[in-house]
Structures are given as structure tokens and as C-alpha cells.
C-alpha positions in Angstrom: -29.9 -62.9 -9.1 -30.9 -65.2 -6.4 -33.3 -68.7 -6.8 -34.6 -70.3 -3.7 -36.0 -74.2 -4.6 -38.0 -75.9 -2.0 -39.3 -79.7 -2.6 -39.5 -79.0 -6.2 -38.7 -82.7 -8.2 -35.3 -83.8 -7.0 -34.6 -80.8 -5.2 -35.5 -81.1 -1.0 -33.8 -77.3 -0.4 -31.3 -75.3 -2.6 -30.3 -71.8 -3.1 -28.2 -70.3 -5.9 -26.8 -67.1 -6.5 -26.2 -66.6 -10.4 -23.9 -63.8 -10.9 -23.5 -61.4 -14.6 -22.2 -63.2 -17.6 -22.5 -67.2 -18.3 -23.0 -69.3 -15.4 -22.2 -73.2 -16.2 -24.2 -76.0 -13.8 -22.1 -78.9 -14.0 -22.7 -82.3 -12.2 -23.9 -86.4 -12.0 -27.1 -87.8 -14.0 -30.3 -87.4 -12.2 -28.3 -85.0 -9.6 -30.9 -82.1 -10.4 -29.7 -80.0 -13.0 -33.0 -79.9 -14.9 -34.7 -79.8 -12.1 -32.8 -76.3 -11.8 -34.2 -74.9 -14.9 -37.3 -76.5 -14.9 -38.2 -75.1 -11.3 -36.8 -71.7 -13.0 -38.9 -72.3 -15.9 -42.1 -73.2 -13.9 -42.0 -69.9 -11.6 -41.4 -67.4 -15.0 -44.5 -69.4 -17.2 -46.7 -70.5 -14.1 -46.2 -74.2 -15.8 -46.9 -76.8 -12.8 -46.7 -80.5 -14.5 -48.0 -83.2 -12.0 -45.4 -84.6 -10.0 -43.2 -81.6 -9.5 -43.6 -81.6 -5.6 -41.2 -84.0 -3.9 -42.6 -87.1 -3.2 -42.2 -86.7 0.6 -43.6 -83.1 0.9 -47.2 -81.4 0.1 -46.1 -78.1 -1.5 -43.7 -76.4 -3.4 -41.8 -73.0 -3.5 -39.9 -71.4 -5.6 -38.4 -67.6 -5.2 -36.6 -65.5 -7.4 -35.0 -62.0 -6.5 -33.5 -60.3 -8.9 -33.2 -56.5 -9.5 -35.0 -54.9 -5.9 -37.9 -57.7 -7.5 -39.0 -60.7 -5.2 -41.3 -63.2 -7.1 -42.5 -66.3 -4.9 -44.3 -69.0 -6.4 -45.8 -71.6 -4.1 -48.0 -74.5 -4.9 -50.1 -76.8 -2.9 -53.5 -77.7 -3.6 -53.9 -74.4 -6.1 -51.3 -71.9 -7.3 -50.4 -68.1 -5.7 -48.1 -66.0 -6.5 -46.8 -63.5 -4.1 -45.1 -60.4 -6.0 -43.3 -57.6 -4.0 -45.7 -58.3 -1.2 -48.2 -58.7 -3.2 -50.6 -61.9 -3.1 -52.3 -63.2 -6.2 -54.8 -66.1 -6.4 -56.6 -68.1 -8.8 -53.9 -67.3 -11.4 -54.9 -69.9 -13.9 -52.5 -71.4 -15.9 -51.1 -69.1 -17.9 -48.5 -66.9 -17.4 -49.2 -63.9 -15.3 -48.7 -60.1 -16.7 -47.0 -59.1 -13.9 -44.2 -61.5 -13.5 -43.4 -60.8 -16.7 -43.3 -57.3 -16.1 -41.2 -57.5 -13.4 -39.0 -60.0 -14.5 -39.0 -58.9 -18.3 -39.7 -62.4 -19.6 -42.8 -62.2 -21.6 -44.5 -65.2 -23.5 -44.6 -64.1 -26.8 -46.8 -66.3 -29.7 -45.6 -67.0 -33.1 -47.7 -68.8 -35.7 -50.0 -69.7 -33.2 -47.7 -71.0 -30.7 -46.4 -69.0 -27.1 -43.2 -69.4 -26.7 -41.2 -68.6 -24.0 -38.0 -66.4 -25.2 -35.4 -67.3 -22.4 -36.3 -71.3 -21.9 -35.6 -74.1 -24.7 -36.1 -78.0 -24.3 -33.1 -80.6 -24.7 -31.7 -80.7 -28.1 -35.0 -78.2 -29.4 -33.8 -75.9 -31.6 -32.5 -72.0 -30.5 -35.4 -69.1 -29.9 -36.6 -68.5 -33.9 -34.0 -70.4 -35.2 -36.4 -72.9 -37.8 -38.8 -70.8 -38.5 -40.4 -69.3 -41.3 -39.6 -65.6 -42.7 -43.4 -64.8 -42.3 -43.4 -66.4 -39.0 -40.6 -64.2 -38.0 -42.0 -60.7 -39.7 -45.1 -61.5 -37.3 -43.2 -62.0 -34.5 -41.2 -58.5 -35.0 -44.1 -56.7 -36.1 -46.0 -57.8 -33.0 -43.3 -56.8 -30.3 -43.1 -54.0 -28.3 -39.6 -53.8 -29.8 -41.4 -53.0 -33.2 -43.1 -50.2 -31.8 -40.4 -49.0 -30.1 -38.8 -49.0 -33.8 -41.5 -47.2 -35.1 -41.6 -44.9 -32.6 -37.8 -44.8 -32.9 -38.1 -43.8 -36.9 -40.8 -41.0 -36.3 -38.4 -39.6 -33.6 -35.7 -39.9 -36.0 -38.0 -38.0 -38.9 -38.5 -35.2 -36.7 -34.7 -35.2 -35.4 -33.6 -35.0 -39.4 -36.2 -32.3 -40.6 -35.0 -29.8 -37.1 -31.2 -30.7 -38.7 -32.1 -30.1 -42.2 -33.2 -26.8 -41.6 -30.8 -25.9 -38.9 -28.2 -27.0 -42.0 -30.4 -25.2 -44.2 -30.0 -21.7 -41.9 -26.2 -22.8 -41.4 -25.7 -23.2 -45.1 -27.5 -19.5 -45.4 -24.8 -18.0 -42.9 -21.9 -19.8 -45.1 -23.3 -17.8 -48.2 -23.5 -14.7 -46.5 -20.1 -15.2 -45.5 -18.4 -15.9 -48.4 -20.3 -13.1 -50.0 -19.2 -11.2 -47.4 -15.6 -12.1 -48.1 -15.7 -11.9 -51.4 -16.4 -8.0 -50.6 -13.4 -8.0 -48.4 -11.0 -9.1 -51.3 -12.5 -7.2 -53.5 -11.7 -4.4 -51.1 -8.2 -5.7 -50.4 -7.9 -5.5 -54.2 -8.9 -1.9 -54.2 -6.4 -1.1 -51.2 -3.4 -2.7 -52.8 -2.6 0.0 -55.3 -2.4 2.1 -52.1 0.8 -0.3 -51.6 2.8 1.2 -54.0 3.3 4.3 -53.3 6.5 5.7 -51.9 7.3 7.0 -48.6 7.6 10.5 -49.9 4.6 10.4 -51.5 2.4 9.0 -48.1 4.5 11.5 -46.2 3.5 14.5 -48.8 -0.2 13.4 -48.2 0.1 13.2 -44.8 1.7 16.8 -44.3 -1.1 17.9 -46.5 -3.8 16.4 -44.4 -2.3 17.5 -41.4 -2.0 21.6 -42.8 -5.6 21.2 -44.0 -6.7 20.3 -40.6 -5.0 23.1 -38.8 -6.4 25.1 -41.4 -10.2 23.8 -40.5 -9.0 24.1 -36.9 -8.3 27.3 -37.1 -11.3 28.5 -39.5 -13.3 26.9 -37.1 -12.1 28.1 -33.6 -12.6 31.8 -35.7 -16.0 31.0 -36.8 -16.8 30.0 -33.0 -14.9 33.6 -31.6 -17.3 35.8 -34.7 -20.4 33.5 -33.2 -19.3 34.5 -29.4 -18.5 38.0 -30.7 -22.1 38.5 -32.6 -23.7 37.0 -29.3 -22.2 39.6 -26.7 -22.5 42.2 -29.7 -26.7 41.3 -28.7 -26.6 41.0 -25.7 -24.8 44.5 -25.2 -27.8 46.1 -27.8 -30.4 44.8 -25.9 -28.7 45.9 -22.4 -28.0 49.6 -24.0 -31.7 49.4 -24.4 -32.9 48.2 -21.1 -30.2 51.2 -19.7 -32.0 53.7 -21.9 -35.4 52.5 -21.0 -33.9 53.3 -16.8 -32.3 56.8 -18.4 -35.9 57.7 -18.9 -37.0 56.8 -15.8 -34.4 58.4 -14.0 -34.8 61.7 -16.0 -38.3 61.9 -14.9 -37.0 61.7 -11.3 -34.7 64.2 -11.9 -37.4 66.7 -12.9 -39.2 65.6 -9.7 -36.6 66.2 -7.6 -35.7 69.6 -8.8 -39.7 70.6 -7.8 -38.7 68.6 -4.5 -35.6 70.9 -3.8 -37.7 74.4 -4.2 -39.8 72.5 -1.7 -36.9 71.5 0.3 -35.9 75.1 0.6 -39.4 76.0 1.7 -39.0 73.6 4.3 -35.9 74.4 5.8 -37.4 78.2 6.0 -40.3 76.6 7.4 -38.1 75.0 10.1 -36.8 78.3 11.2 -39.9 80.3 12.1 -41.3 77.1 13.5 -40.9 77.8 17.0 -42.4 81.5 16.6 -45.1 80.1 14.9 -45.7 77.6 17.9 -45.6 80.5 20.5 -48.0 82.4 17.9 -50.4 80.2 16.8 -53.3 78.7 18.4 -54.6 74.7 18.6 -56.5 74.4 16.0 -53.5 75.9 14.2 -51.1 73.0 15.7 -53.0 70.4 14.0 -52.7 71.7 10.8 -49.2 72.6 11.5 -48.7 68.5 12.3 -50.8 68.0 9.4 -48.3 70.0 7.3 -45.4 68.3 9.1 -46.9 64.6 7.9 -46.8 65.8 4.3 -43.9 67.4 4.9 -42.3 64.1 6.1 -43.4 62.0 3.4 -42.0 64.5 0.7 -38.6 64.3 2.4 -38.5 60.2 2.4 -39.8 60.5 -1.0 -36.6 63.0 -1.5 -34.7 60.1 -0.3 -36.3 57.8 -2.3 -35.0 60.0 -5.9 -31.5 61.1 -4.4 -30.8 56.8 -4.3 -32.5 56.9 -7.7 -29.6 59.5 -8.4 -26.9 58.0 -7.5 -28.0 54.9 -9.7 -28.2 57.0 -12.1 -24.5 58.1 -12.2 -23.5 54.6 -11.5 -25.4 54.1 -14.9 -23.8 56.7 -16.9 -20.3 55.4 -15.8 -21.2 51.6 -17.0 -23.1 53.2 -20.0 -20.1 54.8 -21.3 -17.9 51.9 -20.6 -20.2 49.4 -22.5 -20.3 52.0 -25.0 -16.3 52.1 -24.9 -16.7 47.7 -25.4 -19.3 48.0 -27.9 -17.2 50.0 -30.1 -14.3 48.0 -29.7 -16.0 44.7 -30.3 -17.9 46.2 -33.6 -14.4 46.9 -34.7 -12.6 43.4 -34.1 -16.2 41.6 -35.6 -15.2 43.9 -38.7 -11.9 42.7 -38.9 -12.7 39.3 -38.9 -15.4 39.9 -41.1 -12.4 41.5 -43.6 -9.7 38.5 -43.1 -12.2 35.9 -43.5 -13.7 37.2 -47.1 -10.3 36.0 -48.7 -6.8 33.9 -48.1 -4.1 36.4 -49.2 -1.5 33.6 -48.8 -1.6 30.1 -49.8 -1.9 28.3 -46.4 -0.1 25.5 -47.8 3.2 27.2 -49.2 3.3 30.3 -48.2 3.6 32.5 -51.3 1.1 35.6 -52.4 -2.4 34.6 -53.9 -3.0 35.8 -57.3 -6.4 35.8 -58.5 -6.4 32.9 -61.1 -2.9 31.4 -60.7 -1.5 28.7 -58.0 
């Protein structure tokens, strides 16, 4: 903090830098030191007291900086203030709002009297110190520390009713817990009788589990090969009776082309007295003859047509008889796992002959 004094009492000119912590002004009587304060004093309460401006001089100024604040006071005929740049006339004299907002040294009143916090006379008494308990309850409850109390207490009312029920919820998860390992030692509990067995025993148990699952395994790969089994088993049924449905066709054909080989044989004697016919005949004739040829023509790719149809038919037959061959041996193996899976004949544990009743 820096105070610049100028004609002020005593004081032509001085400038004092005051540093953090206690700052001790030592010197002669009548060498200024009140002066200090009282110049300090004058600038923070806007006090002027006739005869503060040095009897050789007109006006008075007095600056403090303190904090990035500047806060000039300067006195000749009337008083201004010049804050931050800031001019201010006709300020009265009483202390002005603003330089005790910047400087944080309000006037505050207490039974009727202001009283400035931060300045005391010679040999008065200490800030408060003297004064009544109502006197001081009035002073507290009228600061803006008070509210900032109050406002302090409601905070802290909210803050305690968001921890009581955050404790609350915690205190819920705790019991939940400890339920929850109450069920664990319970189960321990259960569990430790489990302890005592011999290796022998655990290793009988284990065997047994282990023949029990090949068993399943096994039960259950042969359940999977009767499924696959019964599946193709269909599927071969519903192909003999697609094949049977294109035996039907193809014996239909076959009648056909039996009426298309007399006709074929016609043909072929046709062929032979064709060119006799040619030499024979007239023109008229020749278009019917060419007529006759057309039809002719057509039955033969149509002949074509049912000797392919034969020829997929024998290919038919040979499949037919060897899915027949497949179906036959696949009916018997689904038999014989129908047979083996009705009954165990032997104990799959230990080996020895089943008898109905016993083991």
C-alpha cells in the first residue's frame, strides 16, 4: 500500500510505502506522526477539520493506492474525490459509499454513533472494547458479516440434509452388505462339511461324474445320429415319391413313343419311294407331300424329345434302386438303435449284467 501527503498539517510532501504485517512510525514530538494517520484517516471518512491545509499552501491532497485501487482526495475551496479515474463532487461530509467499497473500510454506527472500524483516538479505547452486550448484538446483527453468517448457516442446512441422506443411502448399502455376508457365511457354513471328506471319497465322486457325463455324451451324440437318421429316412420318402410321380410321366412317354416308332417305320418306308413319288406325282401333290414332311418333321423332334425322356428314365431306375438299396439299410440301423436304446444290458458304471430289480 502506497500514501501520498501533500500540504496536509505538518506535512509539505511525503510518500510512504507500508508493506504486509505491522508497520511501526517512530520519530520527534510535533515531527508529523499524527499528521500521518490523521491525513489517512481524513481521505477514508472524508473528515476535513479546519486548518488541515498547510499554512503556506491553498489545497490539500491526499492519495492512497492500494490493491489495483487509486483514491485521491483533494481539498481546496470544496471537497472531490477522484476514484479510479473517476471524479466526484459535492460529496458532503460524510463518508462516501464508494471509498469504502473500494477500500473495505466502511463507517459502521453502534448505539447511535458511526464509528470508524480501522482509526482510534489517543488513549480511546480499542474498536468495541467498552461497550454494552446490546450495543454489540446490534452491531453484529447489522453487518454484512451477520448476513453472510446467516447465509452461511442456511448453506450449511442444505449441505447437512444432502449428507444425511447420502449417509442415509450409504448406511442402506452397509445393511445390504452385511446381509449379504451374512448369506455368504451362512453358505461357507454349508460348504464346510464338504471339507471333510477324504480324497478317496472326492475322487469316487468325481470318477462318477465324469462316467455319467460320457454316458450323457454318448446318449446324446446317439439321439442326434436317430434325429439325422429319421430326417434323411424323410427326405428319402418324399424323394421316392417325387421319382414315382416322374415314373408316371415317363411311362406315359413310353406308350407314346411306341405309337411314334410304328410311325417311325412308316417314315423310313416313306423315305424310300420318295423319289418315285416325286417323278410321279404332280404339284399340287408336292405341297401336300411338304405338308406331310412338316408333320413329319415335328413327330421326329418330338421322337427326340421322349428318347431323352428315356434315357432319364433309366438313369432313374438305377438311382431308384440304389436309394431303395439306402433306404433299406438305413430303416435297419434306425431299428437297431431303436432296440439298444429301449434298455442298458450292462451297468455303465461297473460293468456287470443288469438284472431286472437287483444292482
Amino acid at each position: 500500500m502506497k500514501l501520498k501527503i501533500k500540504n496536509f498539517q505538518a506535512i509539505k510532501e511525503a510518500e510512504l510505502v507500508f508493506d504486509k504485517g505491522i508497520t511501526v512510525i517512530t520519530g520527534k514530538t510535533n515531527s508529523g506522526k499524527s499528521s500521518i494517520f490523521r491525513a489517512l484517516r481524513t481521505l477514508v471518512a472524508n473528515r476535513f477539520i479546519s486548518g488541515s491545509i498547510n499554512y503556506d499552501a491553498d489545497f490539500l491532497e491526499i492519495t492512497l493506492e492500494d490493491n489495483n485501487n487509486k483514491v485521491k482526495y483533494n481539498r481546496k475551496n470544496s471537497t472531490t474525490y477522484e476514484i479510479n479515474d473517476t471524479i466526484y463532487e459535492k460529496v458532503g461530509r460524510t463518508q462516501l459509499d464508494e471509498v469504502s467499497e473500494v477500500l473495505n473500510m466502511p463507517e459502521v454506527e453502534v448505539a447511535g454513533e458511526k464509528i470508524r472500524l480501522n482509526f482510534w483516538k489517543q488513549m480511546s479505547y480499542p474498536f468495541l472494547v467498552g461497550k454494552t452486550p446490546n450495543q454489540l448484538f446490534n452491531f453484529i446483527a447489522q453487518s454484512k458479516e451477520h448476513e453472510l453468517i446467516v447465509a452461511k448457516q442456511e448453506s450449511d442446512k442444505e449441505e447437512l440434509k444432502t449428507t444425511e441422506k447420502q449417509l442415509n443411502s450409504i448406511l442402506s448399502v452397509i445393511d445390504s452388505k452385511k446381509q449379504d455376508l451374512i448369506n455368504l457365511q451362512n453358505e461357507v457354513k454349508d460348504l464346510e462339511k464338504y471339507s471333510k471328506l477324504d480324497y478317496n471319497t472326492l475322487n469316487g465322486f468325481y470318477q462318477l461324474t465324469k462316467t455319467l457325463d460320457t454316458i450323457l455324451t454318448n446318449k446324446k451324440e446317439s439321439s442326434e445320429k436317430l434325429n439325422d437318421s429319421i430326417t434323411k429316412y424323410n427326405n428319402l420318402k418324399q424323394d421316392l415319391e417325387t421319382k414315382k410321380s416322374k415314373l408316371k410321366d415317363i411311362k406315359d412317354y413310353l406308350d407314346l413313343y411306341t405309337i411314334l416308332d410304328t410311325t417311325i417305320t412308316k417314315l423310313n418306308t416313306l423315305k424310300e419311294t420318295k423319289k418315285d413319288l416325286e417323278s410321279k406325282v404332280s404339284t399340287k401333290d408336292l405341297e401336300s407331300i411338304k405338308t406331310k414332311q412338316n408333320t413329319i418333321k415335328k413327330d421326329l423332334e418330338l421322337l427326340s424329345n421322349i428318347e431323352i425322356l428315356i434315357n432319364s428314365k433309366n438313369t432313374l431306375n438305377d438311382k431308384l434302386g440304389t436309394f431303395k438299396e439306402q433306404l433299406e439299410n438305413k430303416e435297419r440301423t434306425i431299428n437297431t438303435y431303436k432296440e439298444e436304446l429301449k434298455e442298458f444290458k450292462v451297468c455303465p458304471l461297473c460293468g456287470q449284467a443288469l438284472i431286472e430289480g437287483e444292482h
